[in-house]
C-alpha positions in Angstrom: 0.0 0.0 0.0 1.2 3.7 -1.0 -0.1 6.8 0.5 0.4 9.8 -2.1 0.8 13.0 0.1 0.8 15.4 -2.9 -1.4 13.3 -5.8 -0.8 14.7 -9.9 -4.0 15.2 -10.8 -3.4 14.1 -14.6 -2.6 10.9 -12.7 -5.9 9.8 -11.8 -9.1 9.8 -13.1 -10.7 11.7 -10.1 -9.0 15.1 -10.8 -7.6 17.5 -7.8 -7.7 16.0 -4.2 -5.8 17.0 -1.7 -4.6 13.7 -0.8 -4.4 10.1 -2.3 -4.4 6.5 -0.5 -4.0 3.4 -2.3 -5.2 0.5 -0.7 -4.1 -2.4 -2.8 -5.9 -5.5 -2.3 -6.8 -4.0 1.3 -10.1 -4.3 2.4 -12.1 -2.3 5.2 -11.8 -5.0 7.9 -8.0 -5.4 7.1 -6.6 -2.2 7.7 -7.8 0.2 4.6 -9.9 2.2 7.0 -7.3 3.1 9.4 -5.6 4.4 6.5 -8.4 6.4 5.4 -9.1 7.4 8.6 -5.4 9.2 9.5 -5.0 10.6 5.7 -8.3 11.8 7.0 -7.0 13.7 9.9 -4.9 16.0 8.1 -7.6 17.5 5.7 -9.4 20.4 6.2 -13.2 20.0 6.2 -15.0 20.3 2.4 -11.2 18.6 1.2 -10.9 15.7 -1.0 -9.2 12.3 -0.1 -8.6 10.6 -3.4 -9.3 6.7 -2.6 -7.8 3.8 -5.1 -9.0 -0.2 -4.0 -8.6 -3.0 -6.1 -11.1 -4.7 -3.0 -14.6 -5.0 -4.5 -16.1 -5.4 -1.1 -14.6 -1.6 -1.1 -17.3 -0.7 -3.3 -20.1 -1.7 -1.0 -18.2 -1.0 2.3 -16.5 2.7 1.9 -19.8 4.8 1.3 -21.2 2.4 4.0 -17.9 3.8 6.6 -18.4 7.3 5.3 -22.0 7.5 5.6 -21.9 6.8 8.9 -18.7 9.5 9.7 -20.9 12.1 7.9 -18.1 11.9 5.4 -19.6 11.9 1.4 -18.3 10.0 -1.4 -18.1 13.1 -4.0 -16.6 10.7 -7.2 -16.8 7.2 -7.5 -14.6 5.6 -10.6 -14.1 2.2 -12.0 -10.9 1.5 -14.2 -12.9 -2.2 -15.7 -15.6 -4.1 -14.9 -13.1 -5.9 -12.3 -12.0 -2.5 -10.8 -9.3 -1.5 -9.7 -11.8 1.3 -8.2 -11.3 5.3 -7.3 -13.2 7.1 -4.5 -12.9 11.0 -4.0 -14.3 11.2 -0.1 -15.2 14.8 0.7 -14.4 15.1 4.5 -17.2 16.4 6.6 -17.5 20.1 7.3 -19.8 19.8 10.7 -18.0 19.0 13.1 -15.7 22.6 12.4 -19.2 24.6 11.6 -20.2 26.1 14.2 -22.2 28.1 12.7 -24.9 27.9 9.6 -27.7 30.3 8.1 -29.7 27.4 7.6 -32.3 26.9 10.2 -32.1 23.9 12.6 -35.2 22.1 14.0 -35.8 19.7 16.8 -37.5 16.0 16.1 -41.4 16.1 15.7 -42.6 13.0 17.7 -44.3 10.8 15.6 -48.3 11.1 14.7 -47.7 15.0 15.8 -47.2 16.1 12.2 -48.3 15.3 8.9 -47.7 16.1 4.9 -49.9 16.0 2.3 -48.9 16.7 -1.3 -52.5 18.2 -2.6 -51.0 17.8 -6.1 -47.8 17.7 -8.2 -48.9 20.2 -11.3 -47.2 23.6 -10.7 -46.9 26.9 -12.6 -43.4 26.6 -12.4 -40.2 23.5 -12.9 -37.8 24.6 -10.1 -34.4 23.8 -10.5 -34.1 21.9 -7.2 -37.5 20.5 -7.3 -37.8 17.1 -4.9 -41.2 16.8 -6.3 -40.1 16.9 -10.2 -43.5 19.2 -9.8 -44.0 21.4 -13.4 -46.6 22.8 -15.5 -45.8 18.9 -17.3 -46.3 17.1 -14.4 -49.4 14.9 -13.7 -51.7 16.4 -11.1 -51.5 13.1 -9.0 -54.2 15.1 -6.9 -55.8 14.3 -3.7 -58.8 14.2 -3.6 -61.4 15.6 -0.8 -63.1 12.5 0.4 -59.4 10.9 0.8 -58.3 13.9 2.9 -61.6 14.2 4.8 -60.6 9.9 6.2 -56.9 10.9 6.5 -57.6 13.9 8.5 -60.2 12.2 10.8 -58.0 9.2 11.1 -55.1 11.6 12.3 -57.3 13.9 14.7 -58.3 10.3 16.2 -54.8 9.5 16.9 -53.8 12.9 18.2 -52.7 14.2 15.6 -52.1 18.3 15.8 -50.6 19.8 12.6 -51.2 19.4 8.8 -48.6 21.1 6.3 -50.6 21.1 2.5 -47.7 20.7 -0.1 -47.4 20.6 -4.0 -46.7 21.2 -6.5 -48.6 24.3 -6.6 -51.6 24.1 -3.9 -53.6 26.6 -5.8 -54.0 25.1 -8.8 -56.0 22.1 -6.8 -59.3 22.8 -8.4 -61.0 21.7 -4.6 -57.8 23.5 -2.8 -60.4 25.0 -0.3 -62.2 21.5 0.8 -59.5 19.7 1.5 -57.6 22.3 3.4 -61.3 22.7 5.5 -60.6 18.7 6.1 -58.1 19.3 8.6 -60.3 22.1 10.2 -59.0 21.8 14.1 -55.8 21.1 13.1 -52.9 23.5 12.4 -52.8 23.7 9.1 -50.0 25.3 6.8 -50.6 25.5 2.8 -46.8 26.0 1.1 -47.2 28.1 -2.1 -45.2 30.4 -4.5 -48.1 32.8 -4.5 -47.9 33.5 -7.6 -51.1 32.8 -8.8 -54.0 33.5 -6.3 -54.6 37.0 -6.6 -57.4 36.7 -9.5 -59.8 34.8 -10.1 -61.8 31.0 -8.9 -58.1 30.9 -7.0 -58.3 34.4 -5.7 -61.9 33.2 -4.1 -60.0 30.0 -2.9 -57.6 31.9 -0.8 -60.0 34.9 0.3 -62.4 31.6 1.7 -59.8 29.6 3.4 -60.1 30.3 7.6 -57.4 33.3 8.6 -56.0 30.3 11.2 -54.6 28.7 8.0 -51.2 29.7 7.9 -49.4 30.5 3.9 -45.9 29.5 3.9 -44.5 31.4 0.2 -41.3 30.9 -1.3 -38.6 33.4 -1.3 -35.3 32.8 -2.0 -33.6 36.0 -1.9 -33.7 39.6 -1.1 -33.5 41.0 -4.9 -34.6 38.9 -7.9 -31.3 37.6 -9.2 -30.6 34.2 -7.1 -35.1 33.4 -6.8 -35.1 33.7 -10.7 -32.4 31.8 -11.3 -33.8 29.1 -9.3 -37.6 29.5 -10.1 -37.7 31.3 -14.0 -37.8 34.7 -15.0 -40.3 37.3 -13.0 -41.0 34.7 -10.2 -39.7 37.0 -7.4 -41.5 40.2 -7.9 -44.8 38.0 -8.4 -43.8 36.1 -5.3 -43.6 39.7 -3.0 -47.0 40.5 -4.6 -48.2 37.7 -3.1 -46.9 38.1 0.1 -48.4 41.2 0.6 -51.5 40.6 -0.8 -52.0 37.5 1.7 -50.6 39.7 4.8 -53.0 42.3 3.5 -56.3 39.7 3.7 -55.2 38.7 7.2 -53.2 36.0 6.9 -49.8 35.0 8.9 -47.7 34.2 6.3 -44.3 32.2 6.9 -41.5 32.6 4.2 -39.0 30.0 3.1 -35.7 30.4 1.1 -33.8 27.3 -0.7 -30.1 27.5 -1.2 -27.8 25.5 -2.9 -24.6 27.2 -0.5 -24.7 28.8 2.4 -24.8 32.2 1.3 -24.2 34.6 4.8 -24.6 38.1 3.2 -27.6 36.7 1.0 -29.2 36.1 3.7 -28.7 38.9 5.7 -30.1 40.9 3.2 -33.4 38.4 2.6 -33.7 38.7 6.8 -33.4 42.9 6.1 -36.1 42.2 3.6 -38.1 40.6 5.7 -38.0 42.9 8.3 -39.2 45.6 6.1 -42.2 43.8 5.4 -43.1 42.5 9.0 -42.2 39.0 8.5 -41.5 37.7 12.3 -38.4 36.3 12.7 -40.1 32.7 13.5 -41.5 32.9 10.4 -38.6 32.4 8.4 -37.1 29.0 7.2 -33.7 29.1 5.4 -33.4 25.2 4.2 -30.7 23.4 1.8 -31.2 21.8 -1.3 -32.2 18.1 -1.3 -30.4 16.3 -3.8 -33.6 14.8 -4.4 -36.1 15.0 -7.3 -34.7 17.7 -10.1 -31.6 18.8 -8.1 -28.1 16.8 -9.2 -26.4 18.0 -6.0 -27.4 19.0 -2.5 -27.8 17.3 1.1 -27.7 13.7 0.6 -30.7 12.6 2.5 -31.1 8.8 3.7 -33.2 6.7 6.2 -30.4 6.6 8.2 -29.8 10.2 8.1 -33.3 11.9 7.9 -35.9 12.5 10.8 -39.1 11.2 9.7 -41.8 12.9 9.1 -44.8 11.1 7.4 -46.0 12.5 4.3 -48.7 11.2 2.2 -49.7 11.6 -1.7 -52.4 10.4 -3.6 -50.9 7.1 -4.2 -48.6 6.4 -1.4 -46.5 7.6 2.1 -43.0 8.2 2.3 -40.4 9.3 5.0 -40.3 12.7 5.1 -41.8 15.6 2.1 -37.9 15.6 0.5 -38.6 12.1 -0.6 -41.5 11.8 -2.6 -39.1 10.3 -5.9 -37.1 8.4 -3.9 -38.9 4.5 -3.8 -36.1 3.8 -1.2 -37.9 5.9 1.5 -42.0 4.7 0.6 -43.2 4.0 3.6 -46.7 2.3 1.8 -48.2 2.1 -1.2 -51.8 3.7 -0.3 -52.3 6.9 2.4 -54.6 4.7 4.7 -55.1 3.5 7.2 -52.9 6.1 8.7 -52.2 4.1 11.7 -50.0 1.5 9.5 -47.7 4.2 8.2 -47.1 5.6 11.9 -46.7 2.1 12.9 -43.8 1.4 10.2 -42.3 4.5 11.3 -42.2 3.6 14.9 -40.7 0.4 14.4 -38.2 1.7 12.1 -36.8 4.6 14.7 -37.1 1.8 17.2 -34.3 -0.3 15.4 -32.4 2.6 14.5 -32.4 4.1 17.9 -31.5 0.8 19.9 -28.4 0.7 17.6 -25.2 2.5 17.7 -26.6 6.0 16.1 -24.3 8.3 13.9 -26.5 11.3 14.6 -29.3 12.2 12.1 -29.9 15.8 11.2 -33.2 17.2 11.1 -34.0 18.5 7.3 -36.6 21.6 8.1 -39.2 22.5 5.6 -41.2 24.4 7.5 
């Protein structure tokens, strides 16, 4: 076995790291992690370890180790069929962060909280979407009488908040009757608020009760960084609709997405936002999921995710992030309700009586 100190990046097919181990024949068990582990030691977190195995229980065993350090396999590069393999392992950055402008959120006990996806259609294709939701999307909408049994189902079990998701909420043709479902509840409808102000959608939102809370999209103080993310025009139709919903009575909470954390962007959004009398509880800065229509992003697992239930017209799944991923579908139907707390439960029960690596809660709201 070699350990490279100062790797030529024309040398290997994973570019510029900072360091490179070769591991030989070396697998995990056998002494290739303790290698990793002090080349590890001497990067700085966000550096790259470059990692070369010609072990092919490497392949299954290193994202396994790095998941579970909060380390991320960046690059992963086979020479043949047969390997000899390459890994480019980005070291983790939270144990030296102490601080972020993301906002952090506690666990939500189970049977608390529920999503609902109303629909997947939207006005717009966002870059990052975890939904794939688009003007080209199927509606996949759900449907009164199926949120009229999942609400009284939850309210039975104590259930206390509902957060209405899309795709775009307003363009749900019978947005009003299934948000008056959950009536009792907290309820939450996440929009872009882009196109309620005229119109049957305009009387949708001016009928909904002023306890319903609207959470709008904003991604940045000035146009630029939204627009890029959303499409052109998106961020001075999204203010409108802020102010038009604070103006009918409605608390309205406001949530940015970044791909980077971006201090001085959003110190000017929070200036923003004190301008217009948003509370300061009522903002959510969250990271891209590289989930759905976003390439890169937090990586977000079973393992690594809080739950919280979310349901669709045609299924449940882990948490709202996840509604593309089949490896977090919880069930194939919404109901009975009970059945996709209950497989939640258990599964936190395993994880939790294991040896845990720390999940991070992923706040949408």
């Amino acid at each position: 076995m070699v350990e490279l100190a100062d790797p030529d990046p024309a040398a290997n097919p994973l570019g510029l790291v900072e360091a490179l181990v070769d591991g030989g024949d070396m697998d995990c068990g056998s002494g290739l992690l303790l290698l990793i582990t002090r080349a590890m030691r001497r990067l700085e977190p966000g550096q790259l370890l470059g990692v070369r195995s010609a072990q092919v229980s490497v392949v299954t065993d290193l994202p396994a180790w790095a998941e579970l350090t909060g380390h991320e396999v960046a690059t992963a590069v086979a020479e043949s069929a047969g390997g000899p393999w390459w890994f480019a392992v980005r070291k983790a950055g939270r144990a030296a962060q102490t601080d972020t402008v993301f906002s952090r959120g506690e666990r939500t006990p189970v049977g608390r909280r529920l999503w609902i996806y109303t629909n997947f259609d939207c006005n717009l294709a966002c870059v990052y979407c975890c939904a794939e939701s688009s003007p080209k999307a199927a509606a996949r909408r759900f449907g009164t009488d199926l949120a009229t049994a999942v609400c009284g189902e939850f309210v039975a079990q104590g259930g206390r908040e509902v957060f209405f998701t899309g795709g775009e909420p307003f363009m749900h043709p019978e947005l009003g009757a299934v948000v008056a479902a959950a009536a009792g509840l907290d309820r939450t409808v996440l929009t872009n608020a882009m196109i309620f102000s005229k119109g049957r959608r305009r009387e949708t939102l001016e009928r909904l009760d002023r306890d319903v809370v609207l959470q709008i999209s904003l991604d940045s103080a000035t146009p630029d960084l939204h627009d890029r993310q959303r499409g052109a025009g998106s961020w001075s139709r999204a203010v409108e609709g802020i102010e038009l919903a604070r103006s009918l009575g409605f608390r309205v909470r406001v949530a940015a997405t970044l791909y980077d954390e971006d201090p001085k962007g959003v110190e000017e959004l929070h200036r923003r936002l004190d301008d217009a009398g948003i509370a300061s509880g009522d903002r959510v800065i969250r990271p891209v999921a590289r989930e759905g229509f976003a390439a890169t992003g937090v990586r977000v697992t079973l393992e690594n995710l809080e739950p919280e239930p979310t349901l669709t017209a045609d299924g449940a799944w882990w948490h709202p992030v996840a509604v593309t991923n089949p490896r977090l579908r919880i069930a194939d139907a919404p109901l009975p309700l009970a059945e996709v707390f209950g497989v939640v439960r258990d599964t936190l029960a395993v994880q939790d009586a294991a040896a845990r690596s720390g999940r991070e809660v992923f706040r949408c709201a």
